[in-house]
N, CA, C and O atoms as a CHARMM CRD file, in Angstrom:
* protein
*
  344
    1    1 UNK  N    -52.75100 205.33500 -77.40000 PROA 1      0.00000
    2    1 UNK  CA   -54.09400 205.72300 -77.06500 PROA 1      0.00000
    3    1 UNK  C    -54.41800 207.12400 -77.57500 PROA 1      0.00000
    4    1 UNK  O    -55.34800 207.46400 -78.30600 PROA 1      0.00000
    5    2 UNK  N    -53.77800 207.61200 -77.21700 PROA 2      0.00000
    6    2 UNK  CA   -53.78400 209.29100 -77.83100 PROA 2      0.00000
    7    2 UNK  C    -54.13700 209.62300 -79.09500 PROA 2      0.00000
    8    2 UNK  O    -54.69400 210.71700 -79.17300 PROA 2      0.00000
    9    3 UNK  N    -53.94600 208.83400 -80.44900 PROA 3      0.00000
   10    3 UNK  CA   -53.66300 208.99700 -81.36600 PROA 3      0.00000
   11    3 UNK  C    -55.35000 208.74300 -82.38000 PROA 3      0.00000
   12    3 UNK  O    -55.73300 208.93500 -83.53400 PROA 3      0.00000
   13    4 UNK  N    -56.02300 208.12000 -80.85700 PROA 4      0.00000
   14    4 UNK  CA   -57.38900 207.63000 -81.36000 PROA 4      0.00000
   15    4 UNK  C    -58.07700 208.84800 -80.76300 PROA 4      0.00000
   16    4 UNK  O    -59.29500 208.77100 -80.92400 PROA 4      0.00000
   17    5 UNK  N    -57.74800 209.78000 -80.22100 PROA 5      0.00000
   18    5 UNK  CA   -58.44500 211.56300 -79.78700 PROA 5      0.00000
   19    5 UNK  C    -57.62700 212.29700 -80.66600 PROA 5      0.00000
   20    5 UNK  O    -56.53400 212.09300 -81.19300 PROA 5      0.00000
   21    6 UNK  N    -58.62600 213.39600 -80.68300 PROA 6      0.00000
   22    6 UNK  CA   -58.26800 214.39900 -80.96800 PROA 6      0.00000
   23    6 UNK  C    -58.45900 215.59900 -79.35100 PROA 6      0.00000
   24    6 UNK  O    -59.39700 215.37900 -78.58500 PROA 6      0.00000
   25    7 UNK  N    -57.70500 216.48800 -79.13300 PROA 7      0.00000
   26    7 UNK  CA   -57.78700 217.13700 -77.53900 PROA 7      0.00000
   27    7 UNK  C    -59.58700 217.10900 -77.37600 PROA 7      0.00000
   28    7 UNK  O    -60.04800 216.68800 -76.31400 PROA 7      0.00000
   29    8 UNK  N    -60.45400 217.53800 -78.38900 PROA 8      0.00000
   30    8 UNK  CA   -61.69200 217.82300 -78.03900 PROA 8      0.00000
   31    8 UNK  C    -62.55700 215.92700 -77.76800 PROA 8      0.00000
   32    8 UNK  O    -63.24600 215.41300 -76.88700 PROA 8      0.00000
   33    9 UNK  N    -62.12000 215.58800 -78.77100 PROA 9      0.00000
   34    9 UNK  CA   -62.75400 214.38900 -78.78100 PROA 9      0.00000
   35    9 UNK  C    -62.29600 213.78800 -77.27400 PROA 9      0.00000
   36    9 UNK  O    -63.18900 213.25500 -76.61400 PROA 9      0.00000
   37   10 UNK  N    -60.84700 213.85700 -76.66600 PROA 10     0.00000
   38   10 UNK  CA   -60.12400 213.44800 -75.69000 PROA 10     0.00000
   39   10 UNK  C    -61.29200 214.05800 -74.38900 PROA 10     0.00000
   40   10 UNK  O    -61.95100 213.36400 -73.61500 PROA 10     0.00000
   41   11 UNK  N    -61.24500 215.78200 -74.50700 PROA 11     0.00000
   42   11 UNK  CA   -62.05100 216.08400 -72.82700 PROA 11     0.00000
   43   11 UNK  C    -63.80900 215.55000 -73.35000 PROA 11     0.00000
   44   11 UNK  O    -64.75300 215.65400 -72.56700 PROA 11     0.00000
   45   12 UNK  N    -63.90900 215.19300 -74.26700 PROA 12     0.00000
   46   12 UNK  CA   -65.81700 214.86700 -73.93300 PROA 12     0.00000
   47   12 UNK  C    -65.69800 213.70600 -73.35800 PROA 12     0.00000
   48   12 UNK  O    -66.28500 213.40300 -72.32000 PROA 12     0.00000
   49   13 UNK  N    -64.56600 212.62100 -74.28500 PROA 13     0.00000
   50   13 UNK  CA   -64.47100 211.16400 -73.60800 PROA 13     0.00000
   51   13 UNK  C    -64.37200 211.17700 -72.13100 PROA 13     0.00000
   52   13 UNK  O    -64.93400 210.39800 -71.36100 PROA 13     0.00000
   53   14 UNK  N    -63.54900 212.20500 -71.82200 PROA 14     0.00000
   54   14 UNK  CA   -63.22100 211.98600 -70.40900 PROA 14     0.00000
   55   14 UNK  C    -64.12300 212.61700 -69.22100 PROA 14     0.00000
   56   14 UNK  O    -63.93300 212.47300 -68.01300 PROA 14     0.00000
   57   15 UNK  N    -65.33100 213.48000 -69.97200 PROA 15     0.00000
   58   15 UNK  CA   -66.06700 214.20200 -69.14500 PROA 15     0.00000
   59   15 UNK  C    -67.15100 213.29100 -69.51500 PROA 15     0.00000
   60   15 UNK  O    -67.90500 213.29300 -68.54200 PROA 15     0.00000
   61   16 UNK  N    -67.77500 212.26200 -70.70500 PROA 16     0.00000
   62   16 UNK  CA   -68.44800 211.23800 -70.74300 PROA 16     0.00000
   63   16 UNK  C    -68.39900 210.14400 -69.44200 PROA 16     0.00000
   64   16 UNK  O    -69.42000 209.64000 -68.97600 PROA 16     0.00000
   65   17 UNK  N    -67.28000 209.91700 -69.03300 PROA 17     0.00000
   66   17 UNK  CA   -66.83000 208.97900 -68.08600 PROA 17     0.00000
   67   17 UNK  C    -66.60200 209.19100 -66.89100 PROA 17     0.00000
   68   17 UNK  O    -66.17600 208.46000 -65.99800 PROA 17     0.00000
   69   18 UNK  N    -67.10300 210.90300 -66.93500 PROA 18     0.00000
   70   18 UNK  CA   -67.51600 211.12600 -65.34600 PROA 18     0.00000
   71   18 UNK  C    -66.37600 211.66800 -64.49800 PROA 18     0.00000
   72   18 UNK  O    -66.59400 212.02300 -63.33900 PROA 18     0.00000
   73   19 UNK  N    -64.98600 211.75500 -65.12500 PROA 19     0.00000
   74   19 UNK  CA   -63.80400 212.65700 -65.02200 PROA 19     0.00000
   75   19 UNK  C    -64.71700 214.48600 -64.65000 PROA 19     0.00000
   76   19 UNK  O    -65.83500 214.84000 -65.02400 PROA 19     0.00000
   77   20 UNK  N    -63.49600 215.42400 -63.65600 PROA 20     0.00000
   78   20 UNK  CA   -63.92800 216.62700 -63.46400 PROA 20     0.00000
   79   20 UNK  C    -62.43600 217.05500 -64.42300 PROA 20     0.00000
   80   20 UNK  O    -61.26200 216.91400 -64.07900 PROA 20     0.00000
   81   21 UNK  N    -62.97900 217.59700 -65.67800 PROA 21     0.00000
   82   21 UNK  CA   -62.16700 218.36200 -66.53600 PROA 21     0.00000
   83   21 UNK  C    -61.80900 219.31400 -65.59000 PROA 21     0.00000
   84   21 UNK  O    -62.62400 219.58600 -64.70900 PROA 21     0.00000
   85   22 UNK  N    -60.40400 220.03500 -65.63300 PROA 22     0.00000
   86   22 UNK  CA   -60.16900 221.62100 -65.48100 PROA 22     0.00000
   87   22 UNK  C    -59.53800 222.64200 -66.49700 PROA 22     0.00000
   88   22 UNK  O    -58.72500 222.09900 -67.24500 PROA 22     0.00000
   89   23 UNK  N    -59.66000 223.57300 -66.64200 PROA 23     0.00000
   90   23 UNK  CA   -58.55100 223.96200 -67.08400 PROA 23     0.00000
   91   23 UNK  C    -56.91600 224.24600 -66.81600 PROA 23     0.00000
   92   23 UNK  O    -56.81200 224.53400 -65.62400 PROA 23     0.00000
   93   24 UNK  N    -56.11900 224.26400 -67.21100 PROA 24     0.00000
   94   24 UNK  CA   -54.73300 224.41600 -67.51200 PROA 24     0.00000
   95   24 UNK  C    -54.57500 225.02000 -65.51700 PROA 24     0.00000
   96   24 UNK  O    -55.44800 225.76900 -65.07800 PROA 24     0.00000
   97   25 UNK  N    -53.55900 224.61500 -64.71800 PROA 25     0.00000
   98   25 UNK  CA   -53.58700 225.21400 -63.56500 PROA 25     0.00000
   99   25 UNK  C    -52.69500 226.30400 -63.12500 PROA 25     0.00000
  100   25 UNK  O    -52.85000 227.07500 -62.17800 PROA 25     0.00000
  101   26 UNK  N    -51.50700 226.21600 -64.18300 PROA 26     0.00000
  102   26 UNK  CA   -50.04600 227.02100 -64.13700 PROA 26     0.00000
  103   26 UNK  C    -49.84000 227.61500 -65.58300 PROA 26     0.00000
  104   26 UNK  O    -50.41700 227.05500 -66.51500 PROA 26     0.00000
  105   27 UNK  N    -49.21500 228.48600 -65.77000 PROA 27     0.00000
  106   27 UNK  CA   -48.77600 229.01400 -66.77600 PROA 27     0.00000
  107   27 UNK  C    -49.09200 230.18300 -67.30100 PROA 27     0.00000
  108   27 UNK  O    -49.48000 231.05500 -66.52300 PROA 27     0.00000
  109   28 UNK  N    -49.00700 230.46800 -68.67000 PROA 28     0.00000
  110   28 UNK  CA   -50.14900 231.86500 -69.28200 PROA 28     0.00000
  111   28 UNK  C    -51.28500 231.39200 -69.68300 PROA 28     0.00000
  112   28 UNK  O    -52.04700 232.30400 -70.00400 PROA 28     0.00000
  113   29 UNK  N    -51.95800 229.80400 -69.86400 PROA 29     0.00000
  114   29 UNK  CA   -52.77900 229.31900 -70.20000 PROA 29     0.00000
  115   29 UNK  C    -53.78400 228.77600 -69.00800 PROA 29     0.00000
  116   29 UNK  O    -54.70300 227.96700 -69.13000 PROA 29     0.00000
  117   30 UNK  N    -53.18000 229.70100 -67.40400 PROA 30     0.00000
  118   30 UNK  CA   -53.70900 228.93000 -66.24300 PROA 30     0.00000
  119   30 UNK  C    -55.38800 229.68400 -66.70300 PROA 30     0.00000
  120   30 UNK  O    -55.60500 230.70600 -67.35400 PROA 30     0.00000
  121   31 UNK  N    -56.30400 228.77800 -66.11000 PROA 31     0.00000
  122   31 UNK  CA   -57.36800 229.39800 -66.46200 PROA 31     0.00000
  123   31 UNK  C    -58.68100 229.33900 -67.24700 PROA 31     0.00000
  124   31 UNK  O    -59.85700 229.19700 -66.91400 PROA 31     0.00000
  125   32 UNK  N    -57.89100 229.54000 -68.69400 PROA 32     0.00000
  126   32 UNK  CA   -58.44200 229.71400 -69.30100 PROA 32     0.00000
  127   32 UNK  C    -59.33600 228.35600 -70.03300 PROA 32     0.00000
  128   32 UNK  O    -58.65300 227.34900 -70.22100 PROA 32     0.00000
  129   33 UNK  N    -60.34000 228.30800 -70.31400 PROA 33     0.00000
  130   33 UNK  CA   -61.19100 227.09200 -70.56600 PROA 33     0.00000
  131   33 UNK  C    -60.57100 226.32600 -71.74900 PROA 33     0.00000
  132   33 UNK  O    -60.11900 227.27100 -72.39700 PROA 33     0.00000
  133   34 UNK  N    -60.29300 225.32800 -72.37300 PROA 34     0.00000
  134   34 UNK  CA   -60.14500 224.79200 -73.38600 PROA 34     0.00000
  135   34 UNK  C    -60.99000 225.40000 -74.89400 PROA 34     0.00000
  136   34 UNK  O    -60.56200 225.52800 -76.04100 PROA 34     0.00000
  137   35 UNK  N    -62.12500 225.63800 -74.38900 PROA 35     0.00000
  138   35 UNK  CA   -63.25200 226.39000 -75.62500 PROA 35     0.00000
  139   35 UNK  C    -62.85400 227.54500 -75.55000 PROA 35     0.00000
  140   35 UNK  O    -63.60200 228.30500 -76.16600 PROA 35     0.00000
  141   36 UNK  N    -61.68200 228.22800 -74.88800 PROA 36     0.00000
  142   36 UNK  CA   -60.94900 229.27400 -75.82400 PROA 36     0.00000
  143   36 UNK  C    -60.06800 229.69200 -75.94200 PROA 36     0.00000
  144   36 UNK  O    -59.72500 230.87000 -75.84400 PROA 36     0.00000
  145   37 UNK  N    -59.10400 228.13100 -76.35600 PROA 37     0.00000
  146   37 UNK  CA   -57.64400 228.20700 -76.63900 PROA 37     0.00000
  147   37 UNK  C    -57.21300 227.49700 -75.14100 PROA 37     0.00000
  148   37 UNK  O    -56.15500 226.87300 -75.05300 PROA 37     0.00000
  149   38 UNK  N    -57.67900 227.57600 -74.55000 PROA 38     0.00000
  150   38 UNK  CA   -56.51200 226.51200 -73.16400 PROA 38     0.00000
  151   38 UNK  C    -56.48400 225.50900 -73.14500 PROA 38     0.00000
  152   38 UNK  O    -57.26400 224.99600 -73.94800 PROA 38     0.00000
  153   39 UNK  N    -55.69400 224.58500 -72.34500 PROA 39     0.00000
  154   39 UNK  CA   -55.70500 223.54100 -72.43300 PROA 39     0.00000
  155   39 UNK  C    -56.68900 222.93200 -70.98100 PROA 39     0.00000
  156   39 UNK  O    -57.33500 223.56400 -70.14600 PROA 39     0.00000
  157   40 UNK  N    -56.44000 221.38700 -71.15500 PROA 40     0.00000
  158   40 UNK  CA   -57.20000 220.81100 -69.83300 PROA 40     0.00000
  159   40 UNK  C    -56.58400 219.65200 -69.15800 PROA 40     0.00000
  160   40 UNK  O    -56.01100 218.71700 -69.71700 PROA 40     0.00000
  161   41 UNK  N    -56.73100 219.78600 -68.15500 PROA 41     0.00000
  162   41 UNK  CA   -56.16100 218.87400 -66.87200 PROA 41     0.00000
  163   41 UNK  C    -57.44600 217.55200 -66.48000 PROA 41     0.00000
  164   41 UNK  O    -58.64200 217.46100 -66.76100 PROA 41     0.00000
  165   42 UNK  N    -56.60100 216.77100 -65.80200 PROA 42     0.00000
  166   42 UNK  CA   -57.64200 215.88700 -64.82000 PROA 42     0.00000
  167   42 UNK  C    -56.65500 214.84700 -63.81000 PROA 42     0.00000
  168   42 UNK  O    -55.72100 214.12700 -64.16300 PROA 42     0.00000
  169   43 UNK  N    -57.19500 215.04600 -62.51900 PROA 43     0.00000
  170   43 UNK  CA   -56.15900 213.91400 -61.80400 PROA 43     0.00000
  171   43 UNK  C    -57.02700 212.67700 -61.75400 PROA 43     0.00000
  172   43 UNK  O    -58.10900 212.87400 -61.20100 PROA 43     0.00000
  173   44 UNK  N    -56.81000 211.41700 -62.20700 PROA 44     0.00000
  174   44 UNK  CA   -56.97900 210.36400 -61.58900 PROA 44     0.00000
  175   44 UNK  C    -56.45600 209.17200 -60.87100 PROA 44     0.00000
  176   44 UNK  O    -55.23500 209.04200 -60.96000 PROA 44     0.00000
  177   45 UNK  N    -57.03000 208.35200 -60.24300 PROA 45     0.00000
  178   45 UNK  CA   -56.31500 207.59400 -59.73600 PROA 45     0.00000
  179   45 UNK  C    -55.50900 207.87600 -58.39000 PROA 45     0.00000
  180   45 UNK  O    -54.48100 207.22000 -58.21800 PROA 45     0.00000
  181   46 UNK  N    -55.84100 208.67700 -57.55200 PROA 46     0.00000
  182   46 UNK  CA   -55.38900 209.26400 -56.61700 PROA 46     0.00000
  183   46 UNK  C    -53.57200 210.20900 -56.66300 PROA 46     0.00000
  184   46 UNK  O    -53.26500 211.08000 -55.85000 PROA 46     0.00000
  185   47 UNK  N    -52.66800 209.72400 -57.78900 PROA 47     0.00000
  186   47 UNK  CA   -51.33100 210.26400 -57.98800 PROA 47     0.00000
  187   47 UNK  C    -51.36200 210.42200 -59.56300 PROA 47     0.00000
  188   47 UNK  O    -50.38300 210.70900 -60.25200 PROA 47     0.00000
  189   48 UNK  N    -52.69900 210.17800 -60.03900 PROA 48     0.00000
  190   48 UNK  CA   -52.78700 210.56800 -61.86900 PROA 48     0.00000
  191   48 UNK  C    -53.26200 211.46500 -62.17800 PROA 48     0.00000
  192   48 UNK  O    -54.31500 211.94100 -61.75200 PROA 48     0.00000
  193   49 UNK  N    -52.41800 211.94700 -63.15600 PROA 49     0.00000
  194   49 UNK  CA   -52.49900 213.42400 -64.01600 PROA 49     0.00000
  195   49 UNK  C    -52.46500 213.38700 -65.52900 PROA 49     0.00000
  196   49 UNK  O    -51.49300 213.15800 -66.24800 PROA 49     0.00000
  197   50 UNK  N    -53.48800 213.60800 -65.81200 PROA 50     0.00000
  198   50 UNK  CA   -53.13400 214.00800 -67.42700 PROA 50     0.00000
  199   50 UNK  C    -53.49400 215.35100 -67.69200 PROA 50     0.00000
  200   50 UNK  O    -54.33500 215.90700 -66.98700 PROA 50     0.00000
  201   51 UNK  N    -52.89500 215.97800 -68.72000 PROA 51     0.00000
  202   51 UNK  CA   -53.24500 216.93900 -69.05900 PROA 51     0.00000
  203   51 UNK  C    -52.69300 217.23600 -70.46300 PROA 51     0.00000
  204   51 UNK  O    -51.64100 216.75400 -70.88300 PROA 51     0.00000
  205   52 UNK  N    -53.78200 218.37300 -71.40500 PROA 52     0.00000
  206   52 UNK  CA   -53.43200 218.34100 -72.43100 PROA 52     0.00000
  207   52 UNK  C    -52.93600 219.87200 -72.35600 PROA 52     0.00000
  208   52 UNK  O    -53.30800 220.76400 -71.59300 PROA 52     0.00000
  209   53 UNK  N    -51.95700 219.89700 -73.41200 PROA 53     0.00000
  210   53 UNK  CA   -50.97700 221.65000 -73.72200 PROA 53     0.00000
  211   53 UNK  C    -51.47100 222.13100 -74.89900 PROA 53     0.00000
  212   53 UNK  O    -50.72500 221.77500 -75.81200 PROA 53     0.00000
  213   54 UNK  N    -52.49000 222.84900 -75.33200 PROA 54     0.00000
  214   54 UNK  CA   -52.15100 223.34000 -77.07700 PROA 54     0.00000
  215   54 UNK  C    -51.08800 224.02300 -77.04300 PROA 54     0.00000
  216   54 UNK  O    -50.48500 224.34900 -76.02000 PROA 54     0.00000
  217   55 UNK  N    -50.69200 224.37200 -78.55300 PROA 55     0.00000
  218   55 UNK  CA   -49.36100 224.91000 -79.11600 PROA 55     0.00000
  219   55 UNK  C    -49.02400 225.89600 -78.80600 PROA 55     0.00000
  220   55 UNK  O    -47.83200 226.09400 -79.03900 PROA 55     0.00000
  221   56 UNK  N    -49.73100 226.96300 -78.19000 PROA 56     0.00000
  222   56 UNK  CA   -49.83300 228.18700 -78.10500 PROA 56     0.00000
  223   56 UNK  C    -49.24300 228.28600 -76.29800 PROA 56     0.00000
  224   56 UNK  O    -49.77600 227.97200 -75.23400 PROA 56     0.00000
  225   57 UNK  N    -47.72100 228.96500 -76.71300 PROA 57     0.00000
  226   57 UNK  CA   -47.27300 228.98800 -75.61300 PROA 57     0.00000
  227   57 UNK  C    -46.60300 227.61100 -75.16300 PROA 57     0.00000
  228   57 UNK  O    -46.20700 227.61400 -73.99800 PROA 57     0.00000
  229   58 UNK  N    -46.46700 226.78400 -75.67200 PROA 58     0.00000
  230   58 UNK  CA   -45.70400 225.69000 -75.92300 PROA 58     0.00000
  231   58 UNK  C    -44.16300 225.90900 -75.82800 PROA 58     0.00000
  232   58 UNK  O    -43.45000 226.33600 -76.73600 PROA 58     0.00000
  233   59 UNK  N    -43.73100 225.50800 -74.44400 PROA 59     0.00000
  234   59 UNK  CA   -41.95000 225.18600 -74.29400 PROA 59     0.00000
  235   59 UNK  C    -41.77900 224.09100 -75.02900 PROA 59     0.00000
  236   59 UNK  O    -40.57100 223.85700 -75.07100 PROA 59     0.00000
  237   60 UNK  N    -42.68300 222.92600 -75.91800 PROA 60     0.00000
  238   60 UNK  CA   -42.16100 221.69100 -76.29200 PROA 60     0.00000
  239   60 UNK  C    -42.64400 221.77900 -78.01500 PROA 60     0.00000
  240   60 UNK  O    -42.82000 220.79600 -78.73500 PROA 60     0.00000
  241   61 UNK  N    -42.80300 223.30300 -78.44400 PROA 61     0.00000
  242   61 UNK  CA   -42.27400 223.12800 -79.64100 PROA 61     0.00000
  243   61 UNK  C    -43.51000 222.73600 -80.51600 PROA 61     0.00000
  244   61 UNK  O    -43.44400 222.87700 -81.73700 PROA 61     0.00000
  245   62 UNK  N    -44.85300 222.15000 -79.79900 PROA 62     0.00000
  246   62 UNK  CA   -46.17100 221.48900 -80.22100 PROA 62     0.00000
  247   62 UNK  C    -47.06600 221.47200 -79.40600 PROA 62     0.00000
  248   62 UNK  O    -46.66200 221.44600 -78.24400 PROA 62     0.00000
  249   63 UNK  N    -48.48100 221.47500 -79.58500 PROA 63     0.00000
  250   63 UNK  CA   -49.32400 220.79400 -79.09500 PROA 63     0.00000
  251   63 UNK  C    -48.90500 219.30700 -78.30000 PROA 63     0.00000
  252   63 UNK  O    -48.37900 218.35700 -78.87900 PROA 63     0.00000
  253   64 UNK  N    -49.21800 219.34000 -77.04200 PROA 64     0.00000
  254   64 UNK  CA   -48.77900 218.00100 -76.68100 PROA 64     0.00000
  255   64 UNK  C    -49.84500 217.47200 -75.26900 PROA 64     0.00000
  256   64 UNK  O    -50.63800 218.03400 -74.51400 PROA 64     0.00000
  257   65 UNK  N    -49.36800 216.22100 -75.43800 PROA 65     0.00000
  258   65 UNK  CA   -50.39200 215.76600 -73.88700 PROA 65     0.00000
  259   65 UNK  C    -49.38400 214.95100 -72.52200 PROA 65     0.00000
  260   65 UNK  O    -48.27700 214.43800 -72.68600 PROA 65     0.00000
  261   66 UNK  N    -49.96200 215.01500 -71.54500 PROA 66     0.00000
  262   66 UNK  CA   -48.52000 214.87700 -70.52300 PROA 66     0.00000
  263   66 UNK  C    -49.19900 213.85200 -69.63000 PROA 66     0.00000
  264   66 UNK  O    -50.36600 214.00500 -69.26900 PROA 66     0.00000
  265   67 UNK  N    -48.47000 212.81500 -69.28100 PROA 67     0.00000
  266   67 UNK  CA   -49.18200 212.14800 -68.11000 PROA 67     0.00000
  267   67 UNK  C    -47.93500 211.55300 -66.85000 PROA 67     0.00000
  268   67 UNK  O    -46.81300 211.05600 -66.94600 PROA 67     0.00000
  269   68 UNK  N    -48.57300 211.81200 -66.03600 PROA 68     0.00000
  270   68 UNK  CA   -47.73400 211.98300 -64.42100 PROA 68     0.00000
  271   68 UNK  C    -48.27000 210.88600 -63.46100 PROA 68     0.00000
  272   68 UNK  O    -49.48300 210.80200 -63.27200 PROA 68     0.00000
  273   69 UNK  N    -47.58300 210.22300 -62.97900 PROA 69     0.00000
  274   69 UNK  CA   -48.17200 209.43300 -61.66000 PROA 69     0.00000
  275   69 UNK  C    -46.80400 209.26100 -61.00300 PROA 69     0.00000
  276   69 UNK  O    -45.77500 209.53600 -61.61900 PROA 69     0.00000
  277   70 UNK  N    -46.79700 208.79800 -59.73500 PROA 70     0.00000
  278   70 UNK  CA   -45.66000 208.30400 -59.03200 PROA 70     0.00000
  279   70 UNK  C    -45.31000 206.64100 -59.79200 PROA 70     0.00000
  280   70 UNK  O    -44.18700 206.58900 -60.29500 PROA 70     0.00000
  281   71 UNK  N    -45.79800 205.88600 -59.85800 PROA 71     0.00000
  282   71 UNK  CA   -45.42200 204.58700 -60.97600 PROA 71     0.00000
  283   71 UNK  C    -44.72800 204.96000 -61.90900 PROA 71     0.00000
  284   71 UNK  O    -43.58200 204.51200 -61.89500 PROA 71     0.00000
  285   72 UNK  N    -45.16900 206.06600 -63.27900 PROA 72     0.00000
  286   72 UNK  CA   -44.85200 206.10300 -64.41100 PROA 72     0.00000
  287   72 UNK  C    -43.69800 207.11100 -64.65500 PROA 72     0.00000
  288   72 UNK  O    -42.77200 207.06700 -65.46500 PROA 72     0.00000
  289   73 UNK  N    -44.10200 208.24200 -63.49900 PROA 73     0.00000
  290   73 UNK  CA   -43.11000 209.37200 -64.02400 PROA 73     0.00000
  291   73 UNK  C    -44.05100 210.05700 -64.82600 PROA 73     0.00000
  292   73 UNK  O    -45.22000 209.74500 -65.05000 PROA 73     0.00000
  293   74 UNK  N    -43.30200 211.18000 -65.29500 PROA 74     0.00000
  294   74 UNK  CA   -44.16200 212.18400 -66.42100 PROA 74     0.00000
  295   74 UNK  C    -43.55200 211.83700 -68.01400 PROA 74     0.00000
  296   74 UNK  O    -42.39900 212.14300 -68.31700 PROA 74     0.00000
  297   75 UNK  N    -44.02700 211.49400 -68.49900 PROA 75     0.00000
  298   75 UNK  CA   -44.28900 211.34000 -69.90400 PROA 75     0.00000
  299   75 UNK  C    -44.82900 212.73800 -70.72100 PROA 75     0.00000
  300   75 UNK  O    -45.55400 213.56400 -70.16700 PROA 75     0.00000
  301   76 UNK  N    -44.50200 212.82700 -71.69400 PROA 76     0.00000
  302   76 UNK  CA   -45.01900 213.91900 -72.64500 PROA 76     0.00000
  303   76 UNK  C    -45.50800 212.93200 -74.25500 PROA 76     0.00000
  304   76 UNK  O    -44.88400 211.89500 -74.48000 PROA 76     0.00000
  305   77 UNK  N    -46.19400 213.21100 -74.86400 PROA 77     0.00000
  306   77 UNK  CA   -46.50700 212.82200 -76.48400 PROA 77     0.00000
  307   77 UNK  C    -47.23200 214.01800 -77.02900 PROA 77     0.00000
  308   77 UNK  O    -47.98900 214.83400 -76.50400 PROA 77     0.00000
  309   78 UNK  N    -46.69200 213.84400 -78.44600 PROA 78     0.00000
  310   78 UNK  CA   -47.03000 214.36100 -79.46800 PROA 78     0.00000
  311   78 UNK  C    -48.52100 214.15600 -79.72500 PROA 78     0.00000
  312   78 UNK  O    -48.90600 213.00500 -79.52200 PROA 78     0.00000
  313   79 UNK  N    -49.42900 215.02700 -80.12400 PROA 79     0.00000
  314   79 UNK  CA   -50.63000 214.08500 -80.43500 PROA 79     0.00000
  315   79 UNK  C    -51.03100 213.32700 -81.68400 PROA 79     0.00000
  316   79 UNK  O    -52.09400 213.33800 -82.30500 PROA 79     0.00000
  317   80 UNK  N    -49.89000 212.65700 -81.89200 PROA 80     0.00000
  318   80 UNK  CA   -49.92600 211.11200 -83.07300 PROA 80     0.00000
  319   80 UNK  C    -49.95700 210.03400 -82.02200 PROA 80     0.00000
  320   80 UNK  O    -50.42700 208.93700 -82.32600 PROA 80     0.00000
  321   81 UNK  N    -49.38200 210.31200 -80.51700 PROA 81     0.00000
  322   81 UNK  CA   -49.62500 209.64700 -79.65400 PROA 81     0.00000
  323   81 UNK  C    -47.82300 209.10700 -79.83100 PROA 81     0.00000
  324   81 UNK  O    -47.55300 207.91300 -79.70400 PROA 81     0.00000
  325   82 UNK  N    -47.18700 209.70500 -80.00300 PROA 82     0.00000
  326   82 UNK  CA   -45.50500 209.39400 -79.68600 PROA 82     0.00000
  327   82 UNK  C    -45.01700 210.36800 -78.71300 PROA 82     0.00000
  328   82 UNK  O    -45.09700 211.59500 -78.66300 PROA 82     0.00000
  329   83 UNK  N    -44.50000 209.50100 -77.96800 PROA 83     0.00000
  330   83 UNK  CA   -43.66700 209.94900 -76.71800 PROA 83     0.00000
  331   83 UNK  C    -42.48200 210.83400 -77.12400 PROA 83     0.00000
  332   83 UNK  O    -41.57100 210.26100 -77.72300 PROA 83     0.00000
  333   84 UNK  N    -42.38800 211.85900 -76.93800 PROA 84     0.00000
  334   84 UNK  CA   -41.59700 213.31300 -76.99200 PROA 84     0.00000
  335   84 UNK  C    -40.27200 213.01600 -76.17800 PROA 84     0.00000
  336   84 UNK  O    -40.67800 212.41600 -75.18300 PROA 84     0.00000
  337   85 UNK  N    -38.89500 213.12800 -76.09100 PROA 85     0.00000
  338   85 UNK  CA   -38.29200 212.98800 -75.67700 PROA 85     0.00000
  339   85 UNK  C    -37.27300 214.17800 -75.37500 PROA 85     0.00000
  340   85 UNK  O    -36.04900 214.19900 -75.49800 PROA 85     0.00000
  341   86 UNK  N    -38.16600 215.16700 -74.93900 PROA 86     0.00000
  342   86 UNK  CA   -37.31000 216.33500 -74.92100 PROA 86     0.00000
  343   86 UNK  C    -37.58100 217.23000 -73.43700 PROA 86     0.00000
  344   86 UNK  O    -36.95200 218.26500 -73.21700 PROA 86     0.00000
């Protein structure tokens, strides 16, 4: 799925659909808006999380996007949309 966004194209889709974007909640990137350099969060589904990381300040080496629920676990991908295994 990922691989059909790009991070910007990703938060309009998701703020199109009525999602409350945030920015980044932890880190050196807590804060700061996506429109300047941060990344963005969203919980859905009552235990769902996605959120996207730009590169900047990156422990995983890339730009990446992360998704969390109690079902799935946390996942990380690359944004070609491949699952990171690190």
């Amino acid at each position: 799925m990922f691989q059909a966004y790009t991070p910007e194209g990703l938060k309009k889709a998701l703020e199109k659909a009525g999602y409350e974007v945030k920015p980044l909640g932890r880190g050196s990137l807590k804060g700061i808006p996506f429109e300047e350099g941060g990344g963005f969060r969203v919980s859905y589904d009552g235990d769902g999380y996605l959120q996207y990381h730009p590169e900047t300040n990156s422990h995983h080496g890339e730009a990446y996007y992360k998704t969390s629920s109690g079902r799935t676990g946390t996942k990380r991908y690359n944004l070609n949309g491949d699952e990171k295994n690190d």
